[in-house]
N, C-alpha and C positions, 0 to 999 in steps of 0.2 A: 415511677412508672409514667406519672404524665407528660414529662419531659422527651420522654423516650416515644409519644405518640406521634410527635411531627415529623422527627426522624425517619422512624420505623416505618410510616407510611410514604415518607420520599422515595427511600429505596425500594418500595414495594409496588410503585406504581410508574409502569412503563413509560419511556421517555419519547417524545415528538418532535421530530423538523422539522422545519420547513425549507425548501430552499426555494429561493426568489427568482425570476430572471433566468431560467435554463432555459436556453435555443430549444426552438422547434427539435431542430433534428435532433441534440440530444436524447429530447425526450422522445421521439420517435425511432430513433436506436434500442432505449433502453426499454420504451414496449415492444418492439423486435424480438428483444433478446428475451423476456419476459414470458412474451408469447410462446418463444423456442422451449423456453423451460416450464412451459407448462403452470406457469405461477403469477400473478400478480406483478405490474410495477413496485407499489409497497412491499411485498414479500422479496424482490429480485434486490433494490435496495438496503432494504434489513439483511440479509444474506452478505451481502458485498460490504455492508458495515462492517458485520460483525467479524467480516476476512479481516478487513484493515485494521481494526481494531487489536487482531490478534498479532497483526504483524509489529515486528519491531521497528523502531525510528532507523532514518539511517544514523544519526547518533549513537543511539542502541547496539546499532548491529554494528557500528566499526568500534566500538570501546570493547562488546563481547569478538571482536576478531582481531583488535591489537593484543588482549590479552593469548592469545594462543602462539606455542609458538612455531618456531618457523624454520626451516634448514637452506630456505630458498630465499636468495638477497636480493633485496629490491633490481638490481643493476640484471640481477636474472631473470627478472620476470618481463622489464623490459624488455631487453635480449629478444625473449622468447616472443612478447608481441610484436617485436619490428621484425622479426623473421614471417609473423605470421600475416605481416599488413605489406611487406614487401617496399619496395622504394616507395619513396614519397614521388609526388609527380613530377618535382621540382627539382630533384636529385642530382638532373645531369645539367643545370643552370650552373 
């Protein structure tokens, strides 16, 4: 059991940042935003952590989206973007 005291307490006791050197504006953005949402800087940040946190790497997320598969072939998805982007500006050079 006493081994299991330093552990036990790491996990159990919330974690702090700091970050150094954030622009004015940022941080005047992000009490903006703060303000809007009716909550604290610290709370607006904890929030926005805890989103990123949840979100997947882009690693993540293209290893779980190679594995899926697929009916539509690369040269089609192209296709469908350059229909969607229309000539390049350079096109008639």
């Amino acid at each position: 059991m006493a081994s299991c005291v330093p552990a036990c307490y790491d996990a159990a006791v919330p974690k702090t940042i700091q970050i150094r050197d954030l622009d004015d504006d940022v941080y005047n953005a992000l009490a903006r935003r703060a303000v809007e949402a009716g909550i604290t800087v610290p709370d607006l940040l904890r929030r926005e952590a805890a989103r990123l946190a949840a979100r997947p790497t882009v690693s993540e997320w293209l290893e779980r989206t190679r594995r899926r598969p697929s009916k539509i072939t690369t040269a089609e998805v192209v296709e469908a973007l350059d229909g969607m982007r229309g000539l390049w500006p350079d096109a008639g050079r």
